[in-house]
C-alpha positions as CSV (number, residue, x, y, z in Angstrom):
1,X,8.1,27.6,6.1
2,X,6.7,24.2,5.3
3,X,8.6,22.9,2.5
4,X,11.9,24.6,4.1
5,X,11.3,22.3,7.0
6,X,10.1,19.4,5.3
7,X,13.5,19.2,3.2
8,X,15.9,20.5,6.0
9,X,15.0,17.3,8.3
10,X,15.0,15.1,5.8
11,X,18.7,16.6,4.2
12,X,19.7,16.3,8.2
13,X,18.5,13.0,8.8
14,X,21.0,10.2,10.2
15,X,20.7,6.5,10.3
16,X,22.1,7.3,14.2
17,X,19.1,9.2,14.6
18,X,16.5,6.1,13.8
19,X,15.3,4.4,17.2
20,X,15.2,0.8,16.8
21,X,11.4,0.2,16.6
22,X,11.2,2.8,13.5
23,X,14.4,0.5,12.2
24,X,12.0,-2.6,12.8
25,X,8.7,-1.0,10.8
26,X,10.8,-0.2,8.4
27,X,12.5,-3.6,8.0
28,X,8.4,-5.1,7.9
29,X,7.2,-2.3,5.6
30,X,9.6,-3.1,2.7
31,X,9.0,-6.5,2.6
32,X,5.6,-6.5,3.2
33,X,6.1,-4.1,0.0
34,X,8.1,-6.5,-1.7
35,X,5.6,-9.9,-1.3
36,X,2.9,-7.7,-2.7
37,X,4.6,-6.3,-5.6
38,X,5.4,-10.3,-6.2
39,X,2.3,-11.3,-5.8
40,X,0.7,-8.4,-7.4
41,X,2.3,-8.8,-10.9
42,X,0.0,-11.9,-11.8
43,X,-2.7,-9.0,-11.9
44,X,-3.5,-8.0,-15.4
45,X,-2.6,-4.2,-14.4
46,X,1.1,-4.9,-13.9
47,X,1.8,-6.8,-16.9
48,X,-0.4,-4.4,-19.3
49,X,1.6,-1.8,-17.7
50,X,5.0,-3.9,-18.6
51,X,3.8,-5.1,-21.9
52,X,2.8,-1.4,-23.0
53,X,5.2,0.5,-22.1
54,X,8.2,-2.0,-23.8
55,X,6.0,-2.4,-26.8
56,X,5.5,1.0,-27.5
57,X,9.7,1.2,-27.4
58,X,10.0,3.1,-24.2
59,X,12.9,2.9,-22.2
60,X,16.5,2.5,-21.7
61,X,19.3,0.5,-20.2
62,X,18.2,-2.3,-18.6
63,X,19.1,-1.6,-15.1
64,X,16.1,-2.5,-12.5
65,X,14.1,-5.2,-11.8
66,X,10.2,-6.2,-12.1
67,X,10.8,-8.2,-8.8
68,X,7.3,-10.3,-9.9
69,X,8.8,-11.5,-13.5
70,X,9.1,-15.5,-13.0
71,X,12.8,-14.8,-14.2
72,X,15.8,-16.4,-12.6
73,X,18.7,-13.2,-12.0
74,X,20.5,-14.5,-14.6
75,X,21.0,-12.4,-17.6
76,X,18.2,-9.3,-18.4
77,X,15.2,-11.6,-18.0
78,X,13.6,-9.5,-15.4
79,X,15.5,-6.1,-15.5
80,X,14.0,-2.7,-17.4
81,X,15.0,0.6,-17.1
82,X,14.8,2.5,-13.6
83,X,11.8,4.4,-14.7
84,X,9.7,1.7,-16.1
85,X,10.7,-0.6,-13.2
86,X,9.5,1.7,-10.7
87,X,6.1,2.5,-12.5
88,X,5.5,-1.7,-13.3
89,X,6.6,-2.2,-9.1
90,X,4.4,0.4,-7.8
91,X,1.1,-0.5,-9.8
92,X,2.2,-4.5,-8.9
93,X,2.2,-3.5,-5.3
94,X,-0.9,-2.1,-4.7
95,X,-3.0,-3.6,-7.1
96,X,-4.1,-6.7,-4.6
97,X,-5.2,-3.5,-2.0
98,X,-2.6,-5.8,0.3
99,X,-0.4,-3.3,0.5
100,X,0.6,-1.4,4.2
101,X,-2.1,1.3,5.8
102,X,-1.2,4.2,8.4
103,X,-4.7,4.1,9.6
104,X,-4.6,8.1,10.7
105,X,-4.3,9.3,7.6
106,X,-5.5,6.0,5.0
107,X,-2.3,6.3,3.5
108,X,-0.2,3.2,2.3
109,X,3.2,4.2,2.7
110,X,5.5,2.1,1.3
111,X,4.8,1.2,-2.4
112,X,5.2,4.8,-3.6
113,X,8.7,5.6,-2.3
114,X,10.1,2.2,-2.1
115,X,9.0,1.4,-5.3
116,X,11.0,4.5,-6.4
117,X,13.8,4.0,-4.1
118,X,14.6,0.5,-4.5
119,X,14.3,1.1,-8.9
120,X,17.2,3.9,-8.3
121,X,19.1,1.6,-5.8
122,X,19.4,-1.2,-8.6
123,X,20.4,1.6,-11.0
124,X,23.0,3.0,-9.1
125,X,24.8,-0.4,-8.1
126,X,24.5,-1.3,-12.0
127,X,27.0,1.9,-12.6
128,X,28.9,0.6,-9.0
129,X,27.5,3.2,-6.8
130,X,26.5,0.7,-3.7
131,X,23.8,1.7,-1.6
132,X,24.2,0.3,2.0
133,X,21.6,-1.6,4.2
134,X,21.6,1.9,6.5
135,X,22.0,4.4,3.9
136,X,18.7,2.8,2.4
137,X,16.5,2.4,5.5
138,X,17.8,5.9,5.7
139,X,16.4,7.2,3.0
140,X,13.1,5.3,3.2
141,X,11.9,6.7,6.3
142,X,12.3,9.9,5.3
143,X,10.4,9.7,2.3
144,X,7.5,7.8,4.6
145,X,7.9,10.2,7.2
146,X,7.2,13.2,4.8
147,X,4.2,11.6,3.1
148,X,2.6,10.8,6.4
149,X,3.3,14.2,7.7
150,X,2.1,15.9,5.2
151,X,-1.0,13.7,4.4
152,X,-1.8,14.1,8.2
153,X,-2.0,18.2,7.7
154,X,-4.8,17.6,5.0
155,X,-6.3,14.8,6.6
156,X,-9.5,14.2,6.4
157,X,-10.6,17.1,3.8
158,X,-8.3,15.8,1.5
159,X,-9.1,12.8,1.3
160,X,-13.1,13.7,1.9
161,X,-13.1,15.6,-1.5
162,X,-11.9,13.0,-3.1
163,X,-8.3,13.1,-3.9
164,X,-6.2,9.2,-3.4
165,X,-4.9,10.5,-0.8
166,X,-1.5,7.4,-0.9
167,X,-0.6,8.9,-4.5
168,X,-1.4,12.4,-4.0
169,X,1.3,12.6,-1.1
170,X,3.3,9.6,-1.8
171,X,5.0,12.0,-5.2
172,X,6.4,14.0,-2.8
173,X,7.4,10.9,-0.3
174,X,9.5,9.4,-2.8
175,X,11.1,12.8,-3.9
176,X,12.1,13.2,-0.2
177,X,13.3,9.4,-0.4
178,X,15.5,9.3,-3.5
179,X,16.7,13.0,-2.9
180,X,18.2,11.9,0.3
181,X,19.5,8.7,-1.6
182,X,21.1,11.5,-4.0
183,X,22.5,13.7,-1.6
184,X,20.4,16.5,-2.6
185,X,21.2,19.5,-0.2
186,X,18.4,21.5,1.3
187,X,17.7,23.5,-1.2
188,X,17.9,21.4,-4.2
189,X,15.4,18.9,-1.7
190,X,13.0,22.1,-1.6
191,X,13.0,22.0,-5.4
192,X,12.7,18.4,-5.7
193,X,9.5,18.5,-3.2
194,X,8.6,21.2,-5.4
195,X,8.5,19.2,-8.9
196,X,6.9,16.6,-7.0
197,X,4.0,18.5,-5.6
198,X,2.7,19.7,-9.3
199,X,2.3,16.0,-9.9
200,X,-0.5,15.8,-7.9
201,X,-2.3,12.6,-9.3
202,X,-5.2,10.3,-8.6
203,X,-9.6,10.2,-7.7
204,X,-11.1,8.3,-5.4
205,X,-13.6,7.7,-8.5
206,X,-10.9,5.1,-9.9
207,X,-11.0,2.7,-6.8
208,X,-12.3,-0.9,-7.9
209,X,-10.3,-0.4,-10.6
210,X,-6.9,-0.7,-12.7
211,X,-6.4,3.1,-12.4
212,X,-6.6,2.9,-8.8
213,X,-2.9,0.9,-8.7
214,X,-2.2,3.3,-11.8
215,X,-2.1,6.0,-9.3
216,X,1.1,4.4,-7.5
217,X,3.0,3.7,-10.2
218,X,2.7,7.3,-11.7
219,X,3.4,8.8,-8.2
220,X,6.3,6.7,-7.9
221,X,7.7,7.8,-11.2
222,X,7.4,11.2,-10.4
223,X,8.4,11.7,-7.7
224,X,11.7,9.7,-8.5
225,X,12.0,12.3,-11.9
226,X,11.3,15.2,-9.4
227,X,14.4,14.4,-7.3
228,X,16.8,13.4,-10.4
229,X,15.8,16.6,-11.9
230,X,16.4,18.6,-8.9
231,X,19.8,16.9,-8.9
232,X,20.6,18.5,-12.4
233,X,19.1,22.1,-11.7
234,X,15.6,22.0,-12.5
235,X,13.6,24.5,-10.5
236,X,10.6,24.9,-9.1
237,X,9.9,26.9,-6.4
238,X,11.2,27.2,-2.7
239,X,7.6,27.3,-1.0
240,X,5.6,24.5,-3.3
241,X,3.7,23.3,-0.2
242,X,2.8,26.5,1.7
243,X,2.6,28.9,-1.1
244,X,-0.9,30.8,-1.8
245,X,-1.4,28.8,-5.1
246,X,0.9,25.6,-3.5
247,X,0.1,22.5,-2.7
248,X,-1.6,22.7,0.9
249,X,-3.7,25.6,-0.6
250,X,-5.0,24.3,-3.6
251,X,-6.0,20.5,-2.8
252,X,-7.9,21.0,0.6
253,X,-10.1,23.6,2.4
254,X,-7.4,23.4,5.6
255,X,-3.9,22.1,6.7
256,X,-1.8,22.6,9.7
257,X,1.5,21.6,8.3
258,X,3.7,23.5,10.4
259,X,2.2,21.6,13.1
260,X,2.9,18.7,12.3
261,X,6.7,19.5,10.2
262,X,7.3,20.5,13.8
263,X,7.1,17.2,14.8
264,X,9.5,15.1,12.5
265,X,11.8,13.1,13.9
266,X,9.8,13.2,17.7
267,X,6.5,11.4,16.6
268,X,7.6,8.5,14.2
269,X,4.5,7.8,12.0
270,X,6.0,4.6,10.4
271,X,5.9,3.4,14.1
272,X,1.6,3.0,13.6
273,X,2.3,1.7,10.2
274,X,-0.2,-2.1,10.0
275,X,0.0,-4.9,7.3
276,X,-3.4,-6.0,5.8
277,X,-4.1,-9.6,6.7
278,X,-6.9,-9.3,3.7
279,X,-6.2,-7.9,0.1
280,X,-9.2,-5.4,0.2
281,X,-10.2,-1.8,1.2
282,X,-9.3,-1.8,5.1
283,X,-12.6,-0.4,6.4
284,X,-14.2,-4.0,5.4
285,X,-11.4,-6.0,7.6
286,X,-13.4,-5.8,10.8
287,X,-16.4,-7.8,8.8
288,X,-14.0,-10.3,7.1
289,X,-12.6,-10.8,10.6
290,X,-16.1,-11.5,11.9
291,X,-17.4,-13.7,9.5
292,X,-14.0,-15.6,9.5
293,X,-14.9,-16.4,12.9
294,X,-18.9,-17.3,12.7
295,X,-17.6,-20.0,9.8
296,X,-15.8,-21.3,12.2
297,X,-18.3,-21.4,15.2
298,X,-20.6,-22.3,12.8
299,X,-18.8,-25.7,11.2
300,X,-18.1,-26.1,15.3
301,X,-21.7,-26.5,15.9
302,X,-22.4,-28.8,12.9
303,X,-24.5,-25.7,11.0
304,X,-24.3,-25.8,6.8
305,X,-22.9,-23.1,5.4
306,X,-25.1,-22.6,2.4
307,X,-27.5,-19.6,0.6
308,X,-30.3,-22.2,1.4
309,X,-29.4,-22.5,5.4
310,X,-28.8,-18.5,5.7
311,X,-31.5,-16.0,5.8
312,X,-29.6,-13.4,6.2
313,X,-25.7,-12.1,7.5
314,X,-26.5,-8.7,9.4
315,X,-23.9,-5.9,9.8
316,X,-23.5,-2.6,11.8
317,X,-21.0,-1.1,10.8
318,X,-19.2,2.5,11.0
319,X,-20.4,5.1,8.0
320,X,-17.4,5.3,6.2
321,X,-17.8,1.4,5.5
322,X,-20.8,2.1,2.4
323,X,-19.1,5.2,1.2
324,X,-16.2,3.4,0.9
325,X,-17.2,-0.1,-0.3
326,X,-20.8,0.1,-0.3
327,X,-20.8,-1.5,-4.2
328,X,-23.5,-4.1,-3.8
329,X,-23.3,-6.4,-6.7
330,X,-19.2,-5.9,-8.5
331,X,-18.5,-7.4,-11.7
332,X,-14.5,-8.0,-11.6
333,X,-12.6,-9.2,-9.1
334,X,-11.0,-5.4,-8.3
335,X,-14.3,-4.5,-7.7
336,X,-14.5,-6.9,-5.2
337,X,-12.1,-5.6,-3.1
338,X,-14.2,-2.7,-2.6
339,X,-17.8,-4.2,-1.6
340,X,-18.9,-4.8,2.0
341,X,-21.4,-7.1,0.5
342,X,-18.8,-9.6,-1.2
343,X,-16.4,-9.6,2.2
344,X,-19.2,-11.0,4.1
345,X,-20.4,-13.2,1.4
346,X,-16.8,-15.0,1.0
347,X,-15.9,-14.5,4.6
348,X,-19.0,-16.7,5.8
349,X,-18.6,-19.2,3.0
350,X,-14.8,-19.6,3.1
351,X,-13.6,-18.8,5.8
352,X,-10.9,-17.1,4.2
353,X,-10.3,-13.8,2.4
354,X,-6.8,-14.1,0.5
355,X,-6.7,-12.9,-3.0
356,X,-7.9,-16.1,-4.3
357,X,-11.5,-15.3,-2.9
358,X,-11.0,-11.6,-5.1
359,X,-10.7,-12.9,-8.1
360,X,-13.0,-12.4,-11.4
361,X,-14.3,-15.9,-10.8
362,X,-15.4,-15.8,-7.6
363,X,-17.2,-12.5,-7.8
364,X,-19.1,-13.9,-10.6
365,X,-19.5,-17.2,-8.9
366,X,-22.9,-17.9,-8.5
367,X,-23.2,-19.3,-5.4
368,X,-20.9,-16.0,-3.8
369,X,-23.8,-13.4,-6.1
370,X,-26.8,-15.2,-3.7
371,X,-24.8,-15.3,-0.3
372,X,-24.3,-11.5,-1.5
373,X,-27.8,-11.0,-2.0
374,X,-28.6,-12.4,1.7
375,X,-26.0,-9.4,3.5
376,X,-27.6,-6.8,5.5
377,X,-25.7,-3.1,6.0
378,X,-26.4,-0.9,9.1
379,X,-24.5,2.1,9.6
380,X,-24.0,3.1,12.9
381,X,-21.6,6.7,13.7
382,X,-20.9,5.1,17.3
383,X,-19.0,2.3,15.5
384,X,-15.3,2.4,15.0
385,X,-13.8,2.1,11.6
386,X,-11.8,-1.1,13.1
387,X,-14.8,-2.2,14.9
388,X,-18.2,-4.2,13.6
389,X,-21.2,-6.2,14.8
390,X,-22.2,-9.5,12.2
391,X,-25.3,-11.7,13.2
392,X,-25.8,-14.6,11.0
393,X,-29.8,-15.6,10.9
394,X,-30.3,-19.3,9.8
395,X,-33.1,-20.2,8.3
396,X,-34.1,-22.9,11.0
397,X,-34.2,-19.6,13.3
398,X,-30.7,-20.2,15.1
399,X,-28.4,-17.3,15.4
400,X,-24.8,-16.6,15.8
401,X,-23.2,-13.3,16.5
402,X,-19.9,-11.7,16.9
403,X,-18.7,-8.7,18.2
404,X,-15.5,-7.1,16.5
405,X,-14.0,-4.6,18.5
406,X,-10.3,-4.2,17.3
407,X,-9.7,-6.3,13.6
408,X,-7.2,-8.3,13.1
409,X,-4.1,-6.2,11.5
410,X,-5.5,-3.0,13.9
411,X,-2.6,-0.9,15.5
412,X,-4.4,-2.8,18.8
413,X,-4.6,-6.7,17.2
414,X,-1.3,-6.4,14.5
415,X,0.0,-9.5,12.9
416,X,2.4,-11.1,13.8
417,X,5.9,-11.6,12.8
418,X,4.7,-15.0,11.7
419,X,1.7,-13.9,10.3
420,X,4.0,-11.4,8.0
421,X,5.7,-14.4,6.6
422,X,2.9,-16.4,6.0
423,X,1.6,-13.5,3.9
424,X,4.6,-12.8,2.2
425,X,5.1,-17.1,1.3
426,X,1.7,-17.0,0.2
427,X,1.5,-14.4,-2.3
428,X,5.1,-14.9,-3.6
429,X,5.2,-19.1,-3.6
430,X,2.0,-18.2,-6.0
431,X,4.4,-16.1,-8.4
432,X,7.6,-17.7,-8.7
433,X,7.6,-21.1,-6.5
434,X,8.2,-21.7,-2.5
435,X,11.8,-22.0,-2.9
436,X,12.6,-19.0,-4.5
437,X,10.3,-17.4,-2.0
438,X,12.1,-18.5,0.9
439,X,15.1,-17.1,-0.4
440,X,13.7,-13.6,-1.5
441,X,12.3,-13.3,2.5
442,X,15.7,-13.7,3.9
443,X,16.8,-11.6,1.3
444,X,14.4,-8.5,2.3
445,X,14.2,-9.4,5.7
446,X,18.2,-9.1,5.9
447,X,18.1,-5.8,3.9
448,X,19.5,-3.5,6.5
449,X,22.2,-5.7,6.6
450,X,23.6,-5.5,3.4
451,X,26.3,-3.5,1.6
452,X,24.8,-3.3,-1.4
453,X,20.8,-3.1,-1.6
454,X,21.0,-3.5,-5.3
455,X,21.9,-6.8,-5.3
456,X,18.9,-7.9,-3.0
457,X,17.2,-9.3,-6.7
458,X,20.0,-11.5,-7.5
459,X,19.9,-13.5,-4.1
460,X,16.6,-15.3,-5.2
């Protein structure tokens, strides 16, 4: 039975049984996790998120921290309670689309359950319960190892319907994760997957905008309440994901997730986690990458890089490209994030695509809305999702091309450990300064190290 197995691994999980490379993803997951919930909170999402929920009196004890809060660790400046912290973290997180992708399944695995994870962490060494560096990474990768799975036995008709496929499984990811924090033995793990599974939340209709991160923080939350109610009793039922009216049944046409349950712990699928290099939807990376490039071939050969010198950019790209960000003229910068038509545009011109080139004023940016205007989209089904063709036409009659085949962040052409940190200093100097950034990445980079994960916020 499917959610016997699920929580039976997970209960029976070790930090002995972790290989070293699935110790190292982890490691790069949570803080890539940690830069873009950083980064992420000087998005308006986060801090409407924040700003409501303490305004309308929620809460309690201060116990966790909104890691983005420009708040030294000193006194309860950046703290909330575990429950708003993880909702304001997971939203902050994914909001910039910078966020981690396991490119079989679309899924980014880490805000959901470390967002949860790391909120009860805090909590728990607040009341001097100290999670340890192993007992954390633990935990973790069996929340990301259950989401995975079990987004992989639904994948693609899931996700083809329409469901967000990250929050839909990532409820049940961070169950897994902060049950095994908890202790929770097999059975009360069944019942926590169980609470978590009802919560089934988020449409791909939302994408472009603040509801879109909406559907991580809410995942995160419940998930975490499924696994602290479990703790205390709560029920559910003991076949959530297999039963005739469960989970697998009701939110796709087909699943084979005894097939894959089967393989936990043998096929690590945190081991083909990647790291964005660009803070969009993934399937317009191969573009960005291409047009990176033909700015700089193009500044090479002494070319202007204006609307007036460009007749048009050409693309061939795979179908999923236009169903996924095919909006051709967005209005915000979240909207941005999810049309081909922009990537190319600020790809060409800048030769960069960070969050600064995402931002409301760049999509409205006249001289962006022309380039946009000039972009050409082919769909091609022999194309790879990481693959694309770009041709820039000049208007003298010169062309440039260049051929994509693997983007840059691919599980073929990852970034670097370099490139991590230069992510991670760039979106966090932005938020709280480049000292205090430094310190927060040898705080998360040392995280397996330490005896008590709940300090990590007070060492930057």
């Amino acid at each position: 039975m499917a959610t016997f197995a699920l929580a039976s691994w997970a209960t029976n999980l070790t930090y002995a049984n972790l290989p070293p490379l699935v110790v190292d993803q982890a490691v790069k997951s949570i803080y890539n996790w940690a830069g873009c919930a950083i980064g992420g909170f000087g998005q308006d999402a986060p801090q409407i998120a924040l700003n409501t929920t303490l305004g309308a009196g929620f809460g309690g004890p201060a116990t966790s921290s909104i890691l983005g809060l420009n708040a030294t660790s000193d006194g309860d400046g950046p703290f909330a309670d575990a429950q708003i912290a993880a909702f304001v973290n997971g939203v902050a997180s994914h909001v910039d689309d910078y966020d981690d992708t396991h490119l079989a399944s679309i899924i980014h695995p880490t805000g959901v359950v470390v967002s949860a994870l790391f909120a009860v962490t805090e909590a728990r060494s607040a009341n001097q319960e100290a999670v340890s560096g192993p007992e954390f990474l633990t935990a973790f990768v069996a929340g990301v190892e259950a989401e995975l799975k079990l987004g992989l036995s639904v994948f693609p008709e899931h996700y083809d319907v329409g469901w967000h496929i990250t929050s839909t499984t990532g409820s049940v990811g961070a169950a897994v994760a902060v049950g095994k924090l908890l202790g929770l033995d097999t059975e009360h793990m069944q019942q926590a997957i169980g609470v978590a599974s009802t919560q089934v939340v988020g449409m791909q209709a939302f994408f472009g905008s603040m509801t879109k991160s909406f559907h991580i923080g809410r995942a995160t939350q419940g998930g975490m309440l499924a696994a602290l109610l479990a703790q205390q009793g709560y029920t559910s039922s003991l076949t959530a994901l297999e039963d005739k009216y469960g989970w697998l049944e009701v939110v796709s046409t087909r699943e084979n997730a005894t097939a894959e349950f089967s393989q936990l712990g043998q096929v690590w699928e945190i081991e083909s986690n990647t790291f964005k290099p660009y803070p969009c939807g993934i399937v317009m990376h191969p573009t960005i990458d291409g047009c990176i490039q033909l700015h700089t071939q193009a500044l090479n050969e002494s070319k202007a890089i204006s609307v007036s010198s460009v007749k048009s950019i050409d693309l061939r790209v795979n179908p999923e490209v236009l169903v996924l960000t095919g909006q051709t003229d967005p209005q915000t910068g979240l909207e941005g994030k999810f049309s081909i038509y922009h990537a190319a545009a600020v790809g060409f011109l800048f030769g960069a695509a960070t969050p600064s080139q995402f931002t409301d004023q760049v999509v409205l940016n006249e001289t962006v809305v022309e380039m946009r205007k000039l972009v050409n989209v082919t769909t091609d089904d022999g194309v790879a999702e990481d693959e694309t063709y770009v041709t820039i036409n000049f208007s003298d009659g010169s062309t440039i091309e260049k051929y994509i085949e693997h983007a840059i962040g691919s599980l073929e052409n990852p970034l670097t450990v370099d490139d991590l940190k230069t992510k991670f200093m760039d979106q966090v100097s932005r938020q709280i300064g480049s000292a205090r950034a430094e310190k927060a990445y040898a705080a998360f980079t040392n995280i397996g190290n330490m005896t008590d994960v709940g300090k990590v916020r007070s060492l930057f």
